[in-house]
C-alpha positions as CSV (number, residue, x, y, z in Angstrom):
1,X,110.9,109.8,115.3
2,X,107.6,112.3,115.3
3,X,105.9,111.7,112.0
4,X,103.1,113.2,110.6
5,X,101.2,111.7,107.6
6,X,99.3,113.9,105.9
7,X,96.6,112.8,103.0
8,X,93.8,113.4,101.4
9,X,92.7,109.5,101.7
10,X,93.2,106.9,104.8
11,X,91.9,103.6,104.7
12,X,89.6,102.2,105.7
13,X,87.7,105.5,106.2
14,X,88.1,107.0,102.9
15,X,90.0,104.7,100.1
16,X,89.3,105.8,96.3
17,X,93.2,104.2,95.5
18,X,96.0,102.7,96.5
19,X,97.4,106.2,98.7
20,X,94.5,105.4,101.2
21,X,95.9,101.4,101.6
22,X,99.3,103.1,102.0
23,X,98.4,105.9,104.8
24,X,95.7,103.4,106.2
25,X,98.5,100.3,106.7
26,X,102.5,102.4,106.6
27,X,101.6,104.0,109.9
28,X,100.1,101.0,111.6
29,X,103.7,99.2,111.3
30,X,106.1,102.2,111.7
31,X,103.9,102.5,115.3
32,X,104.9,99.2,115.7
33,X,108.3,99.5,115.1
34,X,108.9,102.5,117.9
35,X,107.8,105.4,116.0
36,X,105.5,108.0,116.9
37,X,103.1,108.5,113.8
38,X,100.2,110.6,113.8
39,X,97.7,110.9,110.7
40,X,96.1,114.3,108.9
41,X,93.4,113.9,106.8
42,X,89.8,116.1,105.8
43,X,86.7,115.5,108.2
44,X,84.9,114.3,105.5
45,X,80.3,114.2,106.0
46,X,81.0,110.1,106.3
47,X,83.5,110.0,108.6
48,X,81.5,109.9,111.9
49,X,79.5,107.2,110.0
50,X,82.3,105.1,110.7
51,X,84.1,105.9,113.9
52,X,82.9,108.0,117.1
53,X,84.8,111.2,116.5
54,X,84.5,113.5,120.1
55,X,82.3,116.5,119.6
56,X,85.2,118.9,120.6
57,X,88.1,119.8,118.6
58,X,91.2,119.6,120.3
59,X,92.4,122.8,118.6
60,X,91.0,125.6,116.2
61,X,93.0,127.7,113.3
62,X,92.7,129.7,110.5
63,X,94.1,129.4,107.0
64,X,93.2,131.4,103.6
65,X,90.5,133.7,105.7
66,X,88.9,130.7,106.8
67,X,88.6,129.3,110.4
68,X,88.8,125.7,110.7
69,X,88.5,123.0,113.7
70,X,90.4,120.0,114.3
71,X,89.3,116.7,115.9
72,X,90.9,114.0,117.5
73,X,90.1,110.3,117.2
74,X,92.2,107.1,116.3
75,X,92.9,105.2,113.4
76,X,90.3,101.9,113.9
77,X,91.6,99.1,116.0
78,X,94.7,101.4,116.8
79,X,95.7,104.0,119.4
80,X,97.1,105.5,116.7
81,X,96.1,109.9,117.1
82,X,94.1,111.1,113.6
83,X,93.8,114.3,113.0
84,X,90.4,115.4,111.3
85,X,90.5,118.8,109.5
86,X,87.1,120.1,110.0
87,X,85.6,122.9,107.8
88,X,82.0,122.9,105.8
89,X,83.9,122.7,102.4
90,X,84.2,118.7,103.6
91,X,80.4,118.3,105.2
92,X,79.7,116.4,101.9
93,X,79.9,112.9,101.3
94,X,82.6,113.1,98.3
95,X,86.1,112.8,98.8
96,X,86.8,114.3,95.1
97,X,85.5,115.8,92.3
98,X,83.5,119.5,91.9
99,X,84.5,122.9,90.9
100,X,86.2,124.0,94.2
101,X,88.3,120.8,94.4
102,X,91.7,123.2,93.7
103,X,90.6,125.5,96.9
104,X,89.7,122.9,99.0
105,X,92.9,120.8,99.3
106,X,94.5,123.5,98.9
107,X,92.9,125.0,102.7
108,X,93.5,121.3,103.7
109,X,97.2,121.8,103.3
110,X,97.4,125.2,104.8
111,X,95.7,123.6,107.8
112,X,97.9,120.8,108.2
113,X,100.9,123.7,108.1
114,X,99.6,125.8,110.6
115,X,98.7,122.6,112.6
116,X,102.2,121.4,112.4
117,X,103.3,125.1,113.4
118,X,101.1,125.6,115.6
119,X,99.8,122.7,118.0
120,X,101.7,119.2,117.2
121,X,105.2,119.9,115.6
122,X,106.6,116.8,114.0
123,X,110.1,116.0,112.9
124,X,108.7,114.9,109.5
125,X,106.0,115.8,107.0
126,X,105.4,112.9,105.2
127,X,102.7,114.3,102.2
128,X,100.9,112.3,99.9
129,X,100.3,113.3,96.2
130,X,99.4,116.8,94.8
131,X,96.8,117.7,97.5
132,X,100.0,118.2,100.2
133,X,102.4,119.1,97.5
134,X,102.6,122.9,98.9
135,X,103.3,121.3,102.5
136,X,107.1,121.0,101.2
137,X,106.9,124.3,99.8
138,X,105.9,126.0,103.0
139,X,107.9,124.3,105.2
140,X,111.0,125.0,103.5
141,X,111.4,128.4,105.7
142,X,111.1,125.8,109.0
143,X,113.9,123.6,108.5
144,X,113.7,122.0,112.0
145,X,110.5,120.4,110.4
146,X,111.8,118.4,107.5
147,X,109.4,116.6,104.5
148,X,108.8,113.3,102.6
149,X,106.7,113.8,99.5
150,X,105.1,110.8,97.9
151,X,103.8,110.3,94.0
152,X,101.3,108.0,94.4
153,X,100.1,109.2,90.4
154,X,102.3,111.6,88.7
155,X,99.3,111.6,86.0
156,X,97.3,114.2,88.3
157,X,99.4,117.4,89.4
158,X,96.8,119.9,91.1
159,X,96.1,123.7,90.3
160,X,98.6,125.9,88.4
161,X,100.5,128.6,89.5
162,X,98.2,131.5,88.5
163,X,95.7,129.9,90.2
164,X,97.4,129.1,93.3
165,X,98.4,132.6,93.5
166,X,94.8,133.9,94.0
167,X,94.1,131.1,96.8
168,X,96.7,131.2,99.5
169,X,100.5,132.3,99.9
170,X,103.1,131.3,97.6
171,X,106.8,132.3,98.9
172,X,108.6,134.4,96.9
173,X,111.2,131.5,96.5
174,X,108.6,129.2,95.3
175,X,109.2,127.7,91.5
176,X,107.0,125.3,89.7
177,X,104.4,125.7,87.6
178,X,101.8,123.6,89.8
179,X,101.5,121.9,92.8
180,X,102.6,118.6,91.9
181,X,106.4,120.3,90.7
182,X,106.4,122.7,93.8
183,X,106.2,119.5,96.1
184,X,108.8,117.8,94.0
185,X,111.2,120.6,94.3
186,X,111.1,121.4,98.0
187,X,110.4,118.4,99.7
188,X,113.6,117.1,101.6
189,X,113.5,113.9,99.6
190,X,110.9,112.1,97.2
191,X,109.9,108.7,96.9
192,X,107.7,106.6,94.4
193,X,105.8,103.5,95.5
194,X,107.6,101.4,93.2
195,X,111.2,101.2,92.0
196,X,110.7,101.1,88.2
197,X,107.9,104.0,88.2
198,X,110.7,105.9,89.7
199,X,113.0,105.1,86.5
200,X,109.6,105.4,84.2
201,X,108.6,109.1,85.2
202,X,112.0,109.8,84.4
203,X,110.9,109.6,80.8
204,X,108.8,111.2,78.1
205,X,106.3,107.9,77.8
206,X,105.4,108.3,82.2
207,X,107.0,111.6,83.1
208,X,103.6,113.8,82.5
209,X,106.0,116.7,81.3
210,X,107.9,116.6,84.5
211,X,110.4,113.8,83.2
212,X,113.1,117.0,82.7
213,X,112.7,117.8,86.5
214,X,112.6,114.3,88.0
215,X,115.7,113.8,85.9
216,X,117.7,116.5,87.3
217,X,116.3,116.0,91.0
218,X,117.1,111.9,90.2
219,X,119.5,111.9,93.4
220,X,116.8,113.0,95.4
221,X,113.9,110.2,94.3
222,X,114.1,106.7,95.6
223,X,111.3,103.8,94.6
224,X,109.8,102.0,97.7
225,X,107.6,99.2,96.9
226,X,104.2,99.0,98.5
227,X,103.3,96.3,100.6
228,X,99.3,95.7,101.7
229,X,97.8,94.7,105.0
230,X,98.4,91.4,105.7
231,X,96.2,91.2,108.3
232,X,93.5,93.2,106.8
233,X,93.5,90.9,103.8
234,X,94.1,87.3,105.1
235,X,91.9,84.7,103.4
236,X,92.6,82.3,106.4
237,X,90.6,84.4,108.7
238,X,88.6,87.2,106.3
239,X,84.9,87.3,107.5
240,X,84.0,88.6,104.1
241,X,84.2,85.4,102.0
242,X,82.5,82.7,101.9
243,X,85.1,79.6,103.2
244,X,88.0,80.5,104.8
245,X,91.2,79.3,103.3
246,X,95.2,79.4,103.1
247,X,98.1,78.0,101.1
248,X,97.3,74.7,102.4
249,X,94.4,74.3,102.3
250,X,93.4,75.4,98.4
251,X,90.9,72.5,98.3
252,X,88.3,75.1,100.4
253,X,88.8,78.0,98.2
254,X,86.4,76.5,95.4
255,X,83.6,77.1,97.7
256,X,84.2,80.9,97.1
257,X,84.1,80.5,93.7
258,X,81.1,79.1,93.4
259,X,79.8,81.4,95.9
260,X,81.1,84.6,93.7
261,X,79.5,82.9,90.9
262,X,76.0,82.7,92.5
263,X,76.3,86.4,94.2
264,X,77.0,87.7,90.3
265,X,74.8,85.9,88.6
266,X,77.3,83.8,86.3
267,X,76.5,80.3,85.6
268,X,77.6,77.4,88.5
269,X,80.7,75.6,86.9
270,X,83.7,75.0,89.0
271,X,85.7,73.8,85.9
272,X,85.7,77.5,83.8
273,X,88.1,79.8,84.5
274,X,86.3,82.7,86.2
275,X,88.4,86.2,85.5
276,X,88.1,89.1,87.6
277,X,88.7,92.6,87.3
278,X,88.8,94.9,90.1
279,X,89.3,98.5,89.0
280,X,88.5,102.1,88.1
281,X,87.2,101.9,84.8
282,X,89.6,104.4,83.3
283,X,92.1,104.8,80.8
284,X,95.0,104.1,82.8
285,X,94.0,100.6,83.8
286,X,93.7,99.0,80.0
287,X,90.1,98.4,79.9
288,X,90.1,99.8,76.1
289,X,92.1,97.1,75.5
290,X,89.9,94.5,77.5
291,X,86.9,95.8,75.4
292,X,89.2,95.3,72.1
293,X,89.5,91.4,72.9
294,X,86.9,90.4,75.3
295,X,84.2,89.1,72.2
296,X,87.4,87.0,70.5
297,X,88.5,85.2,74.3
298,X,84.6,85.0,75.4
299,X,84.1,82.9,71.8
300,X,87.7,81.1,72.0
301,X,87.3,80.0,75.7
302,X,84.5,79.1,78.0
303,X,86.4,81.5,80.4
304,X,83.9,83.6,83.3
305,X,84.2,87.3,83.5
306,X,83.8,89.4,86.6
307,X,84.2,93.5,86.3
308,X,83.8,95.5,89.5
309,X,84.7,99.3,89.4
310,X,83.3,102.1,88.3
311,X,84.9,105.2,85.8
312,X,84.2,106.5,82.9
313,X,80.8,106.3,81.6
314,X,81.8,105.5,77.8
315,X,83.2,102.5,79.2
316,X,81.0,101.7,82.2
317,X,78.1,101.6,78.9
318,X,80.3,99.2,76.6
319,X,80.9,96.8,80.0
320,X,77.6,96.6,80.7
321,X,76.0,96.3,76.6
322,X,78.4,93.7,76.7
323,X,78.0,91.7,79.6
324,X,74.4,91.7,77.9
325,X,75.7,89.3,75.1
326,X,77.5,86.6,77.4
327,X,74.5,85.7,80.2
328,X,75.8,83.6,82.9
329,X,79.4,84.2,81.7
330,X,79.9,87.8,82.0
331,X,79.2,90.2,85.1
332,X,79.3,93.5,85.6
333,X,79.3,95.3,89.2
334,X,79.1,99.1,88.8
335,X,79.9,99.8,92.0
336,X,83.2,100.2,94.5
337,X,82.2,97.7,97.2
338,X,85.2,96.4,99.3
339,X,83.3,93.0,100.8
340,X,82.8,92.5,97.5
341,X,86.2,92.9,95.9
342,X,87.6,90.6,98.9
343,X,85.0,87.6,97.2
344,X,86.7,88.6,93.8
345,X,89.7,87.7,94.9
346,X,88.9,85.0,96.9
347,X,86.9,83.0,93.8
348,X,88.3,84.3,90.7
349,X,91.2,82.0,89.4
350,X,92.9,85.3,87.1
351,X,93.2,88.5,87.9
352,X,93.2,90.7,84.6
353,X,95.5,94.1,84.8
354,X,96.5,95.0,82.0
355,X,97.4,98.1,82.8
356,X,98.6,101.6,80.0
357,X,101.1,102.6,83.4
358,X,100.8,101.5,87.5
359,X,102.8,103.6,89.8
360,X,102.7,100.9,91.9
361,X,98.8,98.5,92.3
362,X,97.8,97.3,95.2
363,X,94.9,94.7,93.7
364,X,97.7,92.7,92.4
365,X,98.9,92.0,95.6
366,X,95.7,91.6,97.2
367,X,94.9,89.1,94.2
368,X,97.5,87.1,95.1
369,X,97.2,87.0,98.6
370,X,94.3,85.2,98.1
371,X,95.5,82.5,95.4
372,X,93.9,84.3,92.4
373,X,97.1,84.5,89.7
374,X,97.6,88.0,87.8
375,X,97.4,88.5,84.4
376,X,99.3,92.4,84.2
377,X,101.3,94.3,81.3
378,X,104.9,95.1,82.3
379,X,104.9,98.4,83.3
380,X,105.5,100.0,86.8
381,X,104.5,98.2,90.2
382,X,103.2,95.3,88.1
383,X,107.4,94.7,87.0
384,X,108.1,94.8,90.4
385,X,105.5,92.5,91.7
386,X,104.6,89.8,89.7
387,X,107.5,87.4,87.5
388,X,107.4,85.2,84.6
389,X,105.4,82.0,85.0
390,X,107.6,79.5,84.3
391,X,106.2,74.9,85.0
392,X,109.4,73.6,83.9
393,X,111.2,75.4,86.3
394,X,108.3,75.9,88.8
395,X,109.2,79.6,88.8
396,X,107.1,83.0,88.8
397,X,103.6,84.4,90.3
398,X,101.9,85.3,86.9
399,X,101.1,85.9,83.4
400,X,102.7,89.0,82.0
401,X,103.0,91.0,78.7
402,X,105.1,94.1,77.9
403,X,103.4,95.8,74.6
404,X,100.3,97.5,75.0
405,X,98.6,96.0,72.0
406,X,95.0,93.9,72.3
407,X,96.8,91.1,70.7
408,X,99.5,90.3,73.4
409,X,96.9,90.7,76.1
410,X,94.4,88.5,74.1
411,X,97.5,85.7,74.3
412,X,98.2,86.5,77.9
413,X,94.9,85.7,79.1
414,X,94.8,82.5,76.6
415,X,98.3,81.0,77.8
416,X,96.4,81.0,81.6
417,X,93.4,79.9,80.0
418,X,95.5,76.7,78.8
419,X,97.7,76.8,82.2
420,X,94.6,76.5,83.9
421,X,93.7,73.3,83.0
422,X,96.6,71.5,84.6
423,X,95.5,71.6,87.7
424,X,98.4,70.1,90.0
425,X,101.2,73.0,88.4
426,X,98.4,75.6,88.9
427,X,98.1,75.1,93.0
428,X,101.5,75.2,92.8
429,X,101.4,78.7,91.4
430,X,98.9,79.7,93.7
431,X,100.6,78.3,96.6
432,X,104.3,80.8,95.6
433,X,101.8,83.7,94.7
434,X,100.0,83.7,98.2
435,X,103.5,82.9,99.6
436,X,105.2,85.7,98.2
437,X,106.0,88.5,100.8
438,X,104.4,92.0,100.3
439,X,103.8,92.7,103.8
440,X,104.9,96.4,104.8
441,X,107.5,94.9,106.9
442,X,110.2,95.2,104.8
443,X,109.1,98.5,102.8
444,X,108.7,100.3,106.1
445,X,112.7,99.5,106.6
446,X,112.9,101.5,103.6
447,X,111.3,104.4,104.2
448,X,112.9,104.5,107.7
449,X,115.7,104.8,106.4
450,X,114.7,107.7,104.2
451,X,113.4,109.4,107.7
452,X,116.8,109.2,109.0
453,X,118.1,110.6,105.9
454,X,116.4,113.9,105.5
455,X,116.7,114.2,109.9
456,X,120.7,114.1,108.7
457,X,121.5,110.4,110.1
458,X,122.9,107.3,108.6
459,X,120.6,105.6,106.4
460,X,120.9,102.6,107.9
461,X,118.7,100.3,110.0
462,X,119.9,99.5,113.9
463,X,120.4,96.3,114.7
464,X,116.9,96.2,117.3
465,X,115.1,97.6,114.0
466,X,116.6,94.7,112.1
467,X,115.4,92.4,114.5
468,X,111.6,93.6,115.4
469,X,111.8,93.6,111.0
470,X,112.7,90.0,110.9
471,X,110.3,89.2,113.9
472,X,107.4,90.9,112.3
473,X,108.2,89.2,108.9
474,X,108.6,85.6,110.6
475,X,105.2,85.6,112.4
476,X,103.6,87.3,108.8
477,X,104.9,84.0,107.0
């Protein structure tokens, strides 16, 4: 099948969440399965930082009374084509944020359109979040071009009608009162990257006032799990961390911890639990309620604390006034560094998430993957993703809570505080977490599948699929 991803984030050229991990690794395995994927994404001013990018477009459009150039280069270490969308609204170094934001994904999209129309035409649009959501829209007067529209975070839903109007061209059949509902309604079918935020935003409590219309498209919306890149982020060979290390070999991985514990100034001691937290320091990831509890676990435990993320300034301000009070127990990083988030993983023994909703989370995973066990709040992804601990049975990956109440994520983080101590059941819960299987292997099956659906052919995987899946997963394990 042609595909053509199209999204405002790729990864590892520009990753702010957990879309760019998905259009930065889904690709990379669909190529490897047969399929002939091609990425769309903005020439952002640090692209060309990163990867030689020819000087020549390979073809030139117009869209909203504005021309624009496209470029050709490959996703790194792949021969995979990417598509840069070149204009001087993306010259700057930010991949989000300012006034004209609305305008310019909204160009973005009407490039990729008349790019699709007009120079590569695809069998499938797969679009990525609000900043495609009028790709669906468009395309619905092309229907040999069909499209897959994914909610990575129902929470932000683009410009509104009105002012979507006074940008660009909205078809007289076109209903929704923004972007985000416009690409819900047209796109051939939706998906979710996980299976119970696709039952959640079918409610008042995750729907963001589009639970009614989620509810009556329900046939429509399926729940894929994300995977991450297993090769990308493999501590038996990561050139980021200090001592390389895998599921049999645990004994090296304390090295990294007390090399995390030197690079953030915390005090040497292999024996305290060192928690880490690797996140945008926003509402939606529960640090309101890690600000609520952290003075009563800091003076209950001799726990370590590690925060790197930035967000919010209110809370970037508490973090760091409070990381003042615990010297040599409590770091703060206010920055997004990916090296660094690698050593995170690699020497923290918890990984805190306590998340208000997750579509999906992808440092969970990547947590894991490297033997550090999740502490998370039921919701979303983080259901999906990470069980029960249980050292009778020698069952689950993790610590979990389901209210959203300081208290039950204060006794969360003090049941692994106590777990921690016994240290032959706690390798053995690091050795199932890094075991577990959330390579894209299995959740590119899936979205095959939906790719055969919307093209009108049986949803099911051929037998040769089947077998490159089970190949790919074997030599992964």
């Amino acid at each position: 099948m042609k595909i053509l991803f199209v999204a405002a984030e790729v990864s590892p050229l520009a990753k702010v969440g957990g879309m760019g991990d998905v259009v930065g690794s889904l690709p990379k395995v669909l190529h490897q399965l047969g399929h002939d994927v091609r990425v769309f994404m903005p020439y952002y001013g640090f692209i060309s930082d990163k990867i030689d990018v020819p000087p020549e477009p390979v073809w030139k459009g117009e869209a909203m009374f504005q021309q624009f150039a496209v470029y050709q280069a490959n996703l790194p270490d792949t021969d995979i084509p990417l598509y840069l969308f070149g204009h001087p609204v993306f010259d700057s170094r930010r991949i989000y944020g300012g006034e004209d934001e609305a305008w310019r994904f909204t160009f973005f999209s009407n490039g990729a359109a008349e790019f699709a129309w007009n120079h590569w035409k695809p069998e499938i649009i797969h679009c990525h979040d609000w900043h495609t959501g009028m790709i669906p829209v468009w395309m619905h007067q092309s229907p040999d071009i069909a499209t897959v529209f994914t909610i990575h975070n129902l929470a932000y839903q683009g410009p509104w009608r009105a002012l979507l109007e006074s940008m660009t061209w909205c078809p007289w059949y076109m209903q929704g009162d923004n972007v985000m509902a416009a690409g819900i309604q047209f796109a051939n079918r939706v998906t979710t990257v996980s299976p119970t935020y696709a039952q959640q935003i079918q409610t008042p409590a995750y729907g963001e006032k589009l639970e009614g219309l989620l509810s009556y498209l329900s046939g429509n919306l399926v729940g894929i799990l994300n995977g991450i890149d297993t090769e990308t982020y493999n501590p038996a060979e990561d050139r980021f961390i200090s001592s390389a290390f895998d599921a049999e070999s645990l004994d090296k991985r304390v090295k990294n911890k007390i090399a995390i514990q030197e690079e953030t100034g915390l005090e040497i001691n292999r024996n305290a639990m060192v928690v880490g937290i690797v996140a945008r320091l926003v509402e939606q990831k529960g640090i309101d309620l890690v600000i609520q509890i952290l003075d009563r676990f800091m003076s209950y435990t001799d726990s370590q604390l590690i925060i790197l993320g930035t967000g919010d300034r209110h809370y970037e301000t508490q973090l760091w006034q409070m990381a003042s009070r615990f010297p040599g127990r409590m770091a703060v990083q206010l920055l997004h560094n990916d090296a660094l988030s690698r050593r995170v993983y690699a020497g923290a023994d918890v990984f805190l998430m306590p998340s208000r909703f997750e579509p999906c989370g992808l440092s969970q995973l990547m947590a894991m993957r490297y033997g550090c066990i999740p502490i998370v709040r039921r919701t979303g992804g983080l259901v999906d993703t990470v069980s029960f601990y249980d050292p009778i049975n020698e069952a689950g990956t993790g610590y979990c809570f389901d209210r959203y109440e300081p208290l039950d994520c204060f006794t969360a983080m003090v049941r692994a505080w106590e777990g921690f101590r016994f240290k032959a059941d706690w390798q053995k819960l690091q050795q199932r977490a890094m075991k577990a299987d959330f390579s894209w292997y299995r959740s590119a099956g899936e979205y095959i599948k939906v790719y055969k659906g919307v093209l009108g052919k049986p949803q099911e995987l051929s037998p040769t699929e089947e077998e490159k899946i089970a190949k790919l997963t074997a030599s992964y394990r």
